[in-house]
Wavefront OBJ file of the C-alpha trace (Angstrom):
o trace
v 0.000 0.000 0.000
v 1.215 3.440 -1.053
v 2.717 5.682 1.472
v 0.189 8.653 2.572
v 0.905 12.059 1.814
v 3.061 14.201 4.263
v 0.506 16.023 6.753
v 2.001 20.219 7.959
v 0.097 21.448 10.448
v -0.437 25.195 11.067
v -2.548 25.448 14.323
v -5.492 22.729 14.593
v -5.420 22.436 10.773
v -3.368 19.859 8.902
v -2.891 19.447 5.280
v -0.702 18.210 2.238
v 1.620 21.083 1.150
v -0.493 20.988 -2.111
v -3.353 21.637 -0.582
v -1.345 24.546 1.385
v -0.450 25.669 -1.588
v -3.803 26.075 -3.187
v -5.142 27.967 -0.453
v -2.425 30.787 -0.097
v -1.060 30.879 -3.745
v 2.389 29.961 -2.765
v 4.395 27.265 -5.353
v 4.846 24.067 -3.632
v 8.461 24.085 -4.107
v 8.914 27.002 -2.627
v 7.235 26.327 0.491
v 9.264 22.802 0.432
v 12.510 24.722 0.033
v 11.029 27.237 2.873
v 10.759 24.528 5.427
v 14.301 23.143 4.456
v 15.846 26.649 5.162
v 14.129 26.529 8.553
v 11.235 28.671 8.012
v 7.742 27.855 10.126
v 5.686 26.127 8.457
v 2.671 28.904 9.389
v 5.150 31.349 7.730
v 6.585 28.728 4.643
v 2.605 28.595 3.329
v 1.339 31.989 3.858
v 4.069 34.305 2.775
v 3.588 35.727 -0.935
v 7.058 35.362 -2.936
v 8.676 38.569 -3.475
v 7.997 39.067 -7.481
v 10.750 41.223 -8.052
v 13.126 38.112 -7.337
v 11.268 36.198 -9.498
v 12.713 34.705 -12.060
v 12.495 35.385 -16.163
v 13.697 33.592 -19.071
v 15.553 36.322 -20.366
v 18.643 37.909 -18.531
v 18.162 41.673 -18.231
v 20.170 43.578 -21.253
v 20.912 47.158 -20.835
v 19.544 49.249 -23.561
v 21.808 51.391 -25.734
v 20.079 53.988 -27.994
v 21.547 54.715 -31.215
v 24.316 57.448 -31.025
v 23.679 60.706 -31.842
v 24.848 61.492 -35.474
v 27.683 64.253 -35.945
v 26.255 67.351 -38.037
v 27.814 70.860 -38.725
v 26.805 73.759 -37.190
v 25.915 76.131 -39.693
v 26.872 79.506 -38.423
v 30.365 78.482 -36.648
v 31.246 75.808 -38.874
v 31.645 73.068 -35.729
v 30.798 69.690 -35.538
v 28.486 68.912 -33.457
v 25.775 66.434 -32.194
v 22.723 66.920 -29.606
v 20.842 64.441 -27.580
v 17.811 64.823 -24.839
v 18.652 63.626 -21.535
v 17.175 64.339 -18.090
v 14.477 66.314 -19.786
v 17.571 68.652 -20.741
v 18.821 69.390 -24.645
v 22.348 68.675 -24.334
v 25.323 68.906 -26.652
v 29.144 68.255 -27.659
v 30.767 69.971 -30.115
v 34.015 67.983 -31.856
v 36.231 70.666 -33.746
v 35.928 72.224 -37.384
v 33.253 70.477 -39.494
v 35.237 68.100 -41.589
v 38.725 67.987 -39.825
v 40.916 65.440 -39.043
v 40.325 66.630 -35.262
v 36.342 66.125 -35.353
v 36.424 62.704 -37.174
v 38.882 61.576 -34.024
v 36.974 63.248 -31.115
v 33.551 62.199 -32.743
v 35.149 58.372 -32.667
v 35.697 58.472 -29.033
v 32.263 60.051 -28.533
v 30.642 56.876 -30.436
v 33.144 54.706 -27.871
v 32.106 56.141 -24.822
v 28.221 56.421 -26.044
v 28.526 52.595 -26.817
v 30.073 51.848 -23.400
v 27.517 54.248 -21.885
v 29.912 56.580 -20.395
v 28.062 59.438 -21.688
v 25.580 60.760 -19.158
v 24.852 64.478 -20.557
v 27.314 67.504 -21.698
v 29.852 69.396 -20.061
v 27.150 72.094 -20.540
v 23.382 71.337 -20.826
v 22.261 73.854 -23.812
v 19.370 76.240 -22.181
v 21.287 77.013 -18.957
v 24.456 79.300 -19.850
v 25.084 80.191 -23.022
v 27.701 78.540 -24.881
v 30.819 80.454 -26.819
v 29.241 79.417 -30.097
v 26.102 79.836 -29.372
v 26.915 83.369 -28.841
v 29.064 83.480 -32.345
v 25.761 82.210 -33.821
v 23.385 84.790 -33.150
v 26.252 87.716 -33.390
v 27.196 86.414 -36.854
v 23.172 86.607 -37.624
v 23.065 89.853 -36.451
v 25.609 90.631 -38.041
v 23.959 89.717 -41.198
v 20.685 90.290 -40.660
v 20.732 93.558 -38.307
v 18.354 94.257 -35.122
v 15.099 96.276 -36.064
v 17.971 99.088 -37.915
v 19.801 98.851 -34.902
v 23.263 97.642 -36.327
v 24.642 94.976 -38.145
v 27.145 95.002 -41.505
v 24.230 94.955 -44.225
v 23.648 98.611 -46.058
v 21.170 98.500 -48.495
v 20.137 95.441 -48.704
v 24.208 94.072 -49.405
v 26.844 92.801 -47.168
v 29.440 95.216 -46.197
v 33.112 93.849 -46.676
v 33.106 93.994 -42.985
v 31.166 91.005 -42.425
v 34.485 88.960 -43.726
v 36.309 90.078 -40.465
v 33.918 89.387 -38.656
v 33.880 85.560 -39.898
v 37.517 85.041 -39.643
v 37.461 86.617 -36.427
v 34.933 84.051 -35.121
v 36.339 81.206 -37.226
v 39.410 81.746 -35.003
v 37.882 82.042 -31.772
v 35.824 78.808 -32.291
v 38.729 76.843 -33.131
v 39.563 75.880 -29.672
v 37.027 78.051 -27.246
v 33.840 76.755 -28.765
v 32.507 74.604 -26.320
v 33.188 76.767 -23.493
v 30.170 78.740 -21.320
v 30.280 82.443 -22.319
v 31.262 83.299 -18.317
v 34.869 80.669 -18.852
v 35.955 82.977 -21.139
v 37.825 84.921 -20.257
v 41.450 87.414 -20.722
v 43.437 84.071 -20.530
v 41.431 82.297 -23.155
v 41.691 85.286 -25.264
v 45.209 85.719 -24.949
v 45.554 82.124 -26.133
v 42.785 82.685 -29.268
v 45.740 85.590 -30.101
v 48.580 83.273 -29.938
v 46.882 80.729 -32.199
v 46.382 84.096 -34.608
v 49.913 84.936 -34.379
v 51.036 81.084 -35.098
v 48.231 80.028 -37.738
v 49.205 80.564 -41.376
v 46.087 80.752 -42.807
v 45.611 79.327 -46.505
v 45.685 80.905 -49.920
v 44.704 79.338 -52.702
v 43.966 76.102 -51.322
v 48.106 76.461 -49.727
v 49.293 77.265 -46.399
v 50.755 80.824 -46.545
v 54.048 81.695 -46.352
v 53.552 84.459 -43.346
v 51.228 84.423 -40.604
v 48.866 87.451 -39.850
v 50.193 90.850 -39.584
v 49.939 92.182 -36.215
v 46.890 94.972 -37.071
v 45.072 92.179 -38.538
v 44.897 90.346 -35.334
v 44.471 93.627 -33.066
v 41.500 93.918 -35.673
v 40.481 90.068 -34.645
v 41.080 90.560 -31.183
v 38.556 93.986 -30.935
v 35.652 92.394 -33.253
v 35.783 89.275 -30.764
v 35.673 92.003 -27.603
v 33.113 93.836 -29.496
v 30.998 90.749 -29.828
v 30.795 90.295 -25.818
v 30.116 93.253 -25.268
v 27.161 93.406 -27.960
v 26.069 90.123 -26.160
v 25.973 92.097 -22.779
v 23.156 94.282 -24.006
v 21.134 91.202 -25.260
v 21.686 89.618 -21.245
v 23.217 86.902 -22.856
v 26.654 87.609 -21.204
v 27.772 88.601 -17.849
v 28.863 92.605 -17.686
v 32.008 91.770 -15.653
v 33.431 88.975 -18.654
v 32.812 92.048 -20.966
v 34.932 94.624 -18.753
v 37.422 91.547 -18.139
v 38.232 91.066 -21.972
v 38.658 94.895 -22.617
v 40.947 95.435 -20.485
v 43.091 93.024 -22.516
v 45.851 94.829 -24.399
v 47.040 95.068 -27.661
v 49.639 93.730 -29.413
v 52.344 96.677 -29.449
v 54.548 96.790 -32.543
v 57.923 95.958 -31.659
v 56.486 93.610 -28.878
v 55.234 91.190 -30.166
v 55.883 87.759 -32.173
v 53.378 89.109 -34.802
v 54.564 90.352 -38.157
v 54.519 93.927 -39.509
v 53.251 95.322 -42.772
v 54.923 98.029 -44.240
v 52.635 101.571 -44.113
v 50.648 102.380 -47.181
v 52.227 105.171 -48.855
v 51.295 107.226 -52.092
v 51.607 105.592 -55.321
v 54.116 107.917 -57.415
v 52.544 108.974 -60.847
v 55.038 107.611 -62.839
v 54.539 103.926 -61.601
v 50.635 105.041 -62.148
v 51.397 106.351 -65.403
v 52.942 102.834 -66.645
v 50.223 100.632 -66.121
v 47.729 102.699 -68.614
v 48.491 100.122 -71.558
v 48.224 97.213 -70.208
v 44.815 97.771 -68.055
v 43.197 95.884 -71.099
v 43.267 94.103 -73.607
v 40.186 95.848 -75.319
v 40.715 99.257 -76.446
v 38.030 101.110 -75.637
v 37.766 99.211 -71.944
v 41.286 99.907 -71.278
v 40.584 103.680 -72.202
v 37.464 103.711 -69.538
v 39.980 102.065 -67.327
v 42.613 104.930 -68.104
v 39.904 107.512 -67.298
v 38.810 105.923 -64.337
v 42.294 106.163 -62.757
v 42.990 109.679 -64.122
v 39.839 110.778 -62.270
v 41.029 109.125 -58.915
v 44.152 110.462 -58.950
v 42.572 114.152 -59.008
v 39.914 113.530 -56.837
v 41.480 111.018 -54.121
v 38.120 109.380 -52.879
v 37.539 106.118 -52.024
v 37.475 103.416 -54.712
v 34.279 102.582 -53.631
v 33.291 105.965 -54.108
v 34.384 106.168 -58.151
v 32.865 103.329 -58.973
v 29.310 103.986 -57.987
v 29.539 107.578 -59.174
v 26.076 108.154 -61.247
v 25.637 111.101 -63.688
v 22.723 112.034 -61.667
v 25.002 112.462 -58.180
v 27.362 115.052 -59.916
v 26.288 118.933 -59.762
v 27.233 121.371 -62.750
v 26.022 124.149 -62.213
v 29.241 126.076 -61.360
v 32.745 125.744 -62.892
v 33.706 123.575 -60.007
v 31.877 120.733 -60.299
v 30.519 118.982 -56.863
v 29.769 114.830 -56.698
v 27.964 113.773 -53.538
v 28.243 110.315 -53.960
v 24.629 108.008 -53.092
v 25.860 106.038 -50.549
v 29.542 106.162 -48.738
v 31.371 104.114 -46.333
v 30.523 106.774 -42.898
v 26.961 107.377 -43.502
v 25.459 105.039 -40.853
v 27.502 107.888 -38.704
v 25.875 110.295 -40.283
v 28.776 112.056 -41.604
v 28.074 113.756 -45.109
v 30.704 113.371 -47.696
v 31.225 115.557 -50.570
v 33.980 115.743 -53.844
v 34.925 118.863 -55.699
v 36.082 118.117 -59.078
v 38.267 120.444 -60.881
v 39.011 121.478 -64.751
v 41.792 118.689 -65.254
v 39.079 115.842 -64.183
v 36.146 117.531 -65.783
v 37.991 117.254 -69.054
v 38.406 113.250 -68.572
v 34.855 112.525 -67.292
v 32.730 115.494 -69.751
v 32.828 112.396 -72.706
v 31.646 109.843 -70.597
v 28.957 112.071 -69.372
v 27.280 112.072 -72.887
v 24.372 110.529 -73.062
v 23.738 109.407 -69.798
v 20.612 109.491 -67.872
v 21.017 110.571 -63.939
v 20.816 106.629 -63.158
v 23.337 105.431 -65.297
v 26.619 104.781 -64.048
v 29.850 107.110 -65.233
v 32.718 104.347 -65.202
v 31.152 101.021 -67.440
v 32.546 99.219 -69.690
v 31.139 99.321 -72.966
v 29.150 96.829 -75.498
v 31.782 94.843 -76.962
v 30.616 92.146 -79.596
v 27.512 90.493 -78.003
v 28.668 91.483 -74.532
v 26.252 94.091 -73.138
v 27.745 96.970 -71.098
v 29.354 96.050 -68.088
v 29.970 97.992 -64.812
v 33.351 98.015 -63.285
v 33.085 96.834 -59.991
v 35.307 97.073 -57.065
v 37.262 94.190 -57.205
v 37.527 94.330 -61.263
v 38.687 97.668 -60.455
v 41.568 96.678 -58.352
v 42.290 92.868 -60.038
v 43.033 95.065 -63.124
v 45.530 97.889 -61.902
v 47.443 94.408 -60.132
v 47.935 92.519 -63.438
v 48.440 95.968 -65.027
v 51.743 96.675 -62.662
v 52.801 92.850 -63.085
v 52.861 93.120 -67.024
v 54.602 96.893 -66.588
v 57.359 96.204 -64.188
v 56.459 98.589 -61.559
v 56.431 98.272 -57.861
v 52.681 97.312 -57.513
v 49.939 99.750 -56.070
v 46.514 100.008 -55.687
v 43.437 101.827 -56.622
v 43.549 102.698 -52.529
v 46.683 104.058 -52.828
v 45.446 106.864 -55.457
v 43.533 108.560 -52.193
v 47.061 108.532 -50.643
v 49.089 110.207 -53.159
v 46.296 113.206 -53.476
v 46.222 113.777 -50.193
v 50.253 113.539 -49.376
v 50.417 115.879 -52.705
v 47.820 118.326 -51.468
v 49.975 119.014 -48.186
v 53.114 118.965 -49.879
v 51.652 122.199 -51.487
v 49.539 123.601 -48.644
v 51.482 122.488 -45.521
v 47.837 121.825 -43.988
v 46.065 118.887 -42.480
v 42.917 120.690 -42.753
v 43.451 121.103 -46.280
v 44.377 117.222 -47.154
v 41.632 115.874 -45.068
v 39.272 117.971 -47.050
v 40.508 117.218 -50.699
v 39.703 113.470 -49.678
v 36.563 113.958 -47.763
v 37.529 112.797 -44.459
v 38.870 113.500 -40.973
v 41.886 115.572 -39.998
v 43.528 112.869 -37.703
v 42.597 110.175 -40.152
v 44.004 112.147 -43.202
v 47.464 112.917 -40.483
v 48.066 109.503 -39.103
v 46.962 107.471 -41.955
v 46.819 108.852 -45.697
v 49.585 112.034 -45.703
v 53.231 110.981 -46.087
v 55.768 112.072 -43.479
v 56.183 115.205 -44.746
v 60.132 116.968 -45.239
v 59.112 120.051 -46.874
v 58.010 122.032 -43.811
v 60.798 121.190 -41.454
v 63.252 121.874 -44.330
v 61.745 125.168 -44.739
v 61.504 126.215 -41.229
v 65.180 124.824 -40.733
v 66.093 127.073 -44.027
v 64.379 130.292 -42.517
v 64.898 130.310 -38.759
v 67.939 127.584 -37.766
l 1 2 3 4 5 6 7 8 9 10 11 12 13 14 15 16 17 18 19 20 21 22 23 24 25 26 27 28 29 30 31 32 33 34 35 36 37 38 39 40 41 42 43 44 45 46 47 48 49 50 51 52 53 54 55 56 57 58 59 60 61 62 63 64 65 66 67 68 69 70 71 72 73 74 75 76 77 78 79 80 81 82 83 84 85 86 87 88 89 90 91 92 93 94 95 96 97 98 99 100 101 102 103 104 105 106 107 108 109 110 111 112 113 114 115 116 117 118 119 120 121 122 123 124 125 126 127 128 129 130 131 132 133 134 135 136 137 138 139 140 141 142 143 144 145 146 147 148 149 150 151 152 153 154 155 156 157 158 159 160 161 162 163 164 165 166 167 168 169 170 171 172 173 174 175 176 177 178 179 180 181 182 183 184 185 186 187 188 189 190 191 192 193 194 195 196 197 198 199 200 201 202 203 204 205 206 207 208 209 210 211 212 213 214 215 216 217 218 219 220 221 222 223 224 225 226 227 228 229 230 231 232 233 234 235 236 237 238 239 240 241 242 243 244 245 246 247 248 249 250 251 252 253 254 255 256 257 258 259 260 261 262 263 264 265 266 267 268 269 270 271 272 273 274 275 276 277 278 279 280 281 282 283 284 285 286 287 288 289 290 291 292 293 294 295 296 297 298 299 300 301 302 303 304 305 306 307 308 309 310 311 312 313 314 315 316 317 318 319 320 321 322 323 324 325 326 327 328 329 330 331 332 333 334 335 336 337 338 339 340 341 342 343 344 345 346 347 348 349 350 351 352 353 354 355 356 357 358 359 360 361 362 363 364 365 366 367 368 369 370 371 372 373 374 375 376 377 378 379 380 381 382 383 384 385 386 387 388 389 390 391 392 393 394 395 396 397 398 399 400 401 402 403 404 405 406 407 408 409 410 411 412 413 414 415 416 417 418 419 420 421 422 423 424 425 426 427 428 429 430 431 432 433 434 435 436 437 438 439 440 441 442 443 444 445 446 447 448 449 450 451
């Protein structure tokens, strides 16, 4: 006869462990391996398993989302990737979009993203604003302007400025992007300089042979200032990081690692002279060329300012002829600027004159086979006196240097600041310190008549 089944008893009741089981939900086994571990048997029926220790038939596996992918950040030209962690936007940034550098640090961030190292940012974006998240929205304001507060766009164009501006980021964000705009600070912007000073930046797809000249990256080093400081007024940056960086000196010629460029001085009219045949190889463009130049030389504007002159902005009504040109480089200062043109360039621009409307421009090139007539630009302007001095022999100048030469040659003959600054339609100081050569001819004279 078969042995009966085990009896537990749990006060005056006793029963199989099956039946135990069915009554309190608890697995046989487990009560069984309860009473072996030396558990009651009132406690080994009626405690519920824990289900948190209960087992699965799957192992847990941690769960690794895919890695963010590396993108370039339009306005600074960093790579860069975001993810959203912790509720929070956050953000690395890997070097130049493109670079040797980004592809390396973008590698390890995969690694440690993999491994799941990464937990956020160094900086969550959305809680202090980051270097190039600054550079962003100054280079767009830059571009775009504020409401016609600022910004380098004059009627409806770019200004040349904005190019500064760009390289002077560029060089910032090269090794200070990631940084919180309150980190940055005169040491970081000493080092940006030193990079300037040791970078030889490319030309024509080649490394160049010198580095920046040292009022280039005085130039770099103010924009960058200038852009804290516009950020202060938007409360994107601290005041006191803003005070911090200007009181940052310059680099001092003499002083400094940096190189120096030689000061522009007046182009003399003979190497001026030699370049009138070879300014084209079309006849008649080379002669609107020729007149062009003649027409600087007498009136010593700004290249600029020849180019865009329109029949329409020149007065004739007297025998001194007055051009008020439509738009110049100091007008958002409003500061008026005005030419006076003499006999000798009235007699070189009366024959272009003919003909025109007040709209049309004086300086164009005109029709040649099915080519329509063609404006001369800024850049043609100055690309074509270049090859001109190259194919004459001459030491080369430029169109710039035209505004030099009138003014050193107008106080060579009047001894007067006042008199060279107005000839070229700008400030005393400005025409002293930067457009009149050093001048002999007074202290020669007062040396002849008094020492």
């Amino acid at each position: 006869m078969p042995n009966p089944p085990k009896l537990y008893t749990v006060g005056a009741e006793s029963l199989t462990l099956k039946e135990w089981s069915k009554r309190h939900g608890v697995p046989v086994t487990t009560i069984n391996a309860r009473i072996k571990l030396g558990w009651s048997v009132a406690d080994a029926v009626s405690t519920k398993p824990d289900r948190r220790f209960r087992p699965t038939s799957k192992p847990a596996v941690a769960s690794v989302r895919p890695c963010p992918r590396m993108k370039p950040h339009k306005a600074t030209g960093q790579a860069h990737c975001e993810w959203q962690m912790g509720n929070k936007r956050n953000v690395r940034y890997f070097g130049k979009w493109g670079s040797e550098e980004a592809q390396q640090a973008y590698a390890r961030f995969q690694l440690e993203w993999a491994t799941q190292l990464v937990k956020k940012s160094p900086v969550p974006l959305g809680e202090t604003l980051l270097v190039c998240e600054l550079a962003e929205q100054w280079l767009e304001y830059c571009e775009q302007g504020d409401d016609g507060e600022g910004g380098y766009r004059k009627h409806g164009k770019l200004t040349s400025e904005i190019h500064a501006q760009r390289a002077a980021v560029a060089y910032l964000l090269e090794s200070h992007s990631g940084l919180t705009v309150d980190e940055f600070g005169p040491d970081q912007l000493r080092a940006v300089r030193r990079a300037m000073i040791e970078a030889r930046p490319k030309r024509n797809g080649k490394p160049a042979s010198q580095g920046l000249a040292r009022s280039t990256i005085n130039g770099y080093q103010s924009r960058i200032v200038h852009m804290f400081g516009w950020g202060v007024g938007r409360k994107l940056v601290p005041a006191n990081v803003w005070h911090e960086l200007k009181a940052v000196g310059r680099l001092i010629k003499g002083k400094s690692q940096a190189r120096e460029t030689p000061k522009k001085t007046a182009a003399p009219w003979a190497n001026v002279e030699a370049v009138f045949p070879h300014l084209h190889q079309n006849e008649a463009c080379r002669a609107v060329l020729e007149a062009l130049v003649r027409v600087h030389w007498w009136l010593g504007g700004r290249p600029e300012d020849l180019v865009s002159m329109r029949a329409g902005d020149l007065d004739r009504t007297e025998d001194v002829w007055r051009y008020v040109p439509d738009t110049h480089k100091n007008e958002h200062r409003e500061q008026e600027l005005e030419y006076f043109i003499g006999p000798k360039a009235q007699a070189i621009l009366a024959p272009l004159l003919e003909g025109k409307s007040a709209t049309d421009l004086v300086f164009i090139y005109p029709a040649v086979g099915s080519d329509p007539p063609t404006p001369i630009r800024r850049g043609t302007y100055g690309n074509r006196v270049k090859d001109a001095c190259k194919r004459a022999g001459v030491k080369p100048w430029t169109p710039h240097q035209l505004r030099h030469s009138r003014a050193t040659e107008v106080m060579r003959i009047y001894e007067s600041n006042s008199a060279a600054a107005a000839v070229i339609g700008d400030s005393e100081e400005v025409a002293r310190t930067i457009y009149v050569d050093p001048q002999s001819a007074v202290r020669k004279r007062i040396a002849r008549e008094t020492g």
